[in-house]
C-alpha positions in Angstrom: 113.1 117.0 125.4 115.0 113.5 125.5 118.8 113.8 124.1 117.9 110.6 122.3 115.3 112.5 120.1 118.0 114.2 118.3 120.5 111.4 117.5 119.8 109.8 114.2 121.2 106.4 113.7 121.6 106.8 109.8 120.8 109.8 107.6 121.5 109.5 103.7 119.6 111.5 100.6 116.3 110.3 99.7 115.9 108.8 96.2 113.5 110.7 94.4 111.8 107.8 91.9 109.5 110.1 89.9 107.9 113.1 90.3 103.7 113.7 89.3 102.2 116.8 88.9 101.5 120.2 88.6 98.1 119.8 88.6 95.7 121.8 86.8 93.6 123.5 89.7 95.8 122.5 92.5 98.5 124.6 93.2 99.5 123.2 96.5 99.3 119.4 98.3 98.0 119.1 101.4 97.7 115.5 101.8 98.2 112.4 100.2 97.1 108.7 100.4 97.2 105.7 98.0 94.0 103.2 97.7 96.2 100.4 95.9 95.3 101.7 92.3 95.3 105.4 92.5 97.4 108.1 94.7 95.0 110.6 96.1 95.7 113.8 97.2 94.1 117.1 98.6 94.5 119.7 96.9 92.7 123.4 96.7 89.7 122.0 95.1 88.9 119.0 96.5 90.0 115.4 96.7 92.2 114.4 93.8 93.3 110.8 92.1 95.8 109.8 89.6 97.0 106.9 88.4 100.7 106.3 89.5 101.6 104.4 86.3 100.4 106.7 83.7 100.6 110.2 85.9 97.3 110.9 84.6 94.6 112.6 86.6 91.4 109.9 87.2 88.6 111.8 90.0 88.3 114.3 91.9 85.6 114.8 95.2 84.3 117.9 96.3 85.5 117.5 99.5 86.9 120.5 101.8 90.7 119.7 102.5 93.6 121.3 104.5 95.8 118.7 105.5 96.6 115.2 105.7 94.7 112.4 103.7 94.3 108.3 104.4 92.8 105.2 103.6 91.5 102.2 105.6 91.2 99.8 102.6 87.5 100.9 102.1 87.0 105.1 102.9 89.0 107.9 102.7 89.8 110.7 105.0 90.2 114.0 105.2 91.4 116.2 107.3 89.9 119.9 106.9 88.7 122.8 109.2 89.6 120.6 112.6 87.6 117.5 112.0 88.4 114.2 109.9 86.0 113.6 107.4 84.9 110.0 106.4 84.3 109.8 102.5 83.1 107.3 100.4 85.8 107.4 97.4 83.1 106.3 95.1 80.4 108.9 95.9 82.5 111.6 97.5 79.7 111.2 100.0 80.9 112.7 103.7 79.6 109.5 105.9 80.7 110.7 109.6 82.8 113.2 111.1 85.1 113.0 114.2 87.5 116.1 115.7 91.0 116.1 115.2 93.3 116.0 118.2 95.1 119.0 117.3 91.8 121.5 116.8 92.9 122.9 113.5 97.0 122.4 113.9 96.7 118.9 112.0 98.7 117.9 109.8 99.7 114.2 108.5 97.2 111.3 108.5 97.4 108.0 108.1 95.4 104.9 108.8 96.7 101.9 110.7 96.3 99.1 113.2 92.5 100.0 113.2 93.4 103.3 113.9 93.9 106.9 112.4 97.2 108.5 113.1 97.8 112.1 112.9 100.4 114.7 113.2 99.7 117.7 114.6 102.4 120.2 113.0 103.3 123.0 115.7 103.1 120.8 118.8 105.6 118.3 117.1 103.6 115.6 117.8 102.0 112.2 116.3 98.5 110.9 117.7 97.1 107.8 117.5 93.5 108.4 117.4 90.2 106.0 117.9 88.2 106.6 114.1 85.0 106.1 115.5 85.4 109.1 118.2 88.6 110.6 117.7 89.5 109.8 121.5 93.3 110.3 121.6 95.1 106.3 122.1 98.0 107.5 122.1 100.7 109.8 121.6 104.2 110.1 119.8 106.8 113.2 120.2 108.8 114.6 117.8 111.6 117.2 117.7 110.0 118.4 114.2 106.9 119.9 112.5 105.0 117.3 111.7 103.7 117.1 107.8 102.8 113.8 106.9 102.6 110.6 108.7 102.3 107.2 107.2 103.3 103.4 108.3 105.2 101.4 105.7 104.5 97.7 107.1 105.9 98.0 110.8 107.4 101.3 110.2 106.2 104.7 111.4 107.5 107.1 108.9 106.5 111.4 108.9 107.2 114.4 106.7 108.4 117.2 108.5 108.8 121.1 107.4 110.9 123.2 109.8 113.1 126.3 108.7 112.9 125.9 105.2 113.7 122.7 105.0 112.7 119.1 105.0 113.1 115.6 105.2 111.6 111.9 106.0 112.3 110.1 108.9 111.3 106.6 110.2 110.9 106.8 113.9 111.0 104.2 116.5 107.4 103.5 117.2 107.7 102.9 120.8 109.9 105.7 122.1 109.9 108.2 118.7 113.5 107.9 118.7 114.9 108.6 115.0 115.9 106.1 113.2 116.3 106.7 109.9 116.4 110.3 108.2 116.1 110.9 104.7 117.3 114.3 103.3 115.8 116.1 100.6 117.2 118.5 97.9 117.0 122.2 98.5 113.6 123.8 98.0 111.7 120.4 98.4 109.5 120.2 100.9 107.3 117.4 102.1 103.1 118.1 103.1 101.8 114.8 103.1 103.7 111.5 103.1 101.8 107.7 102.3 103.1 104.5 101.8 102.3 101.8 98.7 102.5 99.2 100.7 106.0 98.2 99.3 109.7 100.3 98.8 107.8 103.4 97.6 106.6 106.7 100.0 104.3 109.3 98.3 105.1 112.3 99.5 103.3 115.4 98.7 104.8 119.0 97.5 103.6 121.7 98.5 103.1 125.0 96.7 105.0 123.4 94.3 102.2 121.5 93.5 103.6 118.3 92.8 103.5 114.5 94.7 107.0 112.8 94.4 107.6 108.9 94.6 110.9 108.5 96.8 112.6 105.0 97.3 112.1 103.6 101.1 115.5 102.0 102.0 115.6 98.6 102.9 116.5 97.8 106.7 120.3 97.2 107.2 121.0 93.8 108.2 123.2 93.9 111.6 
């Protein structure tokens, strides 16, 4: 492994904006996407949504889930049992299927560029994947599990869970050098991990059950 991979050019605490949850019926997060209204999340039975202003559950799916969720603007996806499922979010409908790269050991998804990304957790490793195929495009290294992956505008951010302990960290999308790293309190990990679009990350629990709302910092100016 590079030398590079383990020097982080700034690490500070995460700010933790809010936190949602426990959820009736879903005792752990798997995954966890935002559709610009509502923050979805996979949970033990089935896709979930809530509104992020309120905190107040809004659907659920009946769709099998194990890991990471996204959203292309129109569909959702879901990662369970070592495919990708395409869902309408209206019907719950299952409209195609595709493998994921890591045959079961997938964790994070995210949708981007016209692409799905996942993370696939024991490999320490982030793929960018074609969505109508699931033909590997290409592939990121980590020095971390992997457990949730998302972009934030031109930023490649994932979740990882290693030793008890976790944190966020904004890699460099090119050479998966770490940038930033966020650190998180004791006893809070990270399964799952979406942007809003803006200065907030969604990043999902665990068996504790809940999704927390953390602040993304703002690029340094140098």
């Amino acid at each position: 492994m590079d030398k590079h991979r383990d020097e982080v050019e700034e690490t500070q605490p995460a700010e933790i904006l809010r936190e949602y949850g426990p959820f009736d019926g879903a005792a752990r997060i798997h995954g966890v996407t935002y559709d610009g209204a509502r923050v979805w999340f996979a949970g033990d039975e089935g896709l979930r949504a809530f509104d992020p202003t309120s905190g107040e559950p809004v659907r659920t799916l009946a769709v099998a889930c194990d890991a990471g969720t996204a959203f292309d603007g129109r569909h959702l996806y879901q990662l369970g049992g070592g495919v990708i499922r395409k869902v309408d979010p209206e019907t719950g409908q299952v409209l195609k299927t595709i493998p994921a790269p890591g045959k079961g050991d997938d964790s994070g998804l995210t949708w981007a560029e016209g692409s799905l990304w996942v993370g696939e957790y024991h490999a320490r490793r982030i793929h960018r994947i074609d969505p109508e195929t699931g033909a590997i495009l290409r592939t990121l290294e980590s020095n971390r599990f992997v457990t949730g992956v998302t972009w934030a505008q031109d930023e490649l951010w994932h979740g990882t869970l290693e030793d008890g302990a976790s944190d966020l960290r904004r890699l460099d999308p090119v050479d998966g050098r770490v940038l930033v790293r966020l650190t998180l309190p004791e006893g809070v990990s990270v399964t799952g991990l979406e942007s809003d679009g803006g200065d907030v990350l969604y990043a999902g629990g665990g068996t504790s059950g809940k999704v927390r709302a953390v602040r993304r910092p703002r690029r340094s100016r140098r």
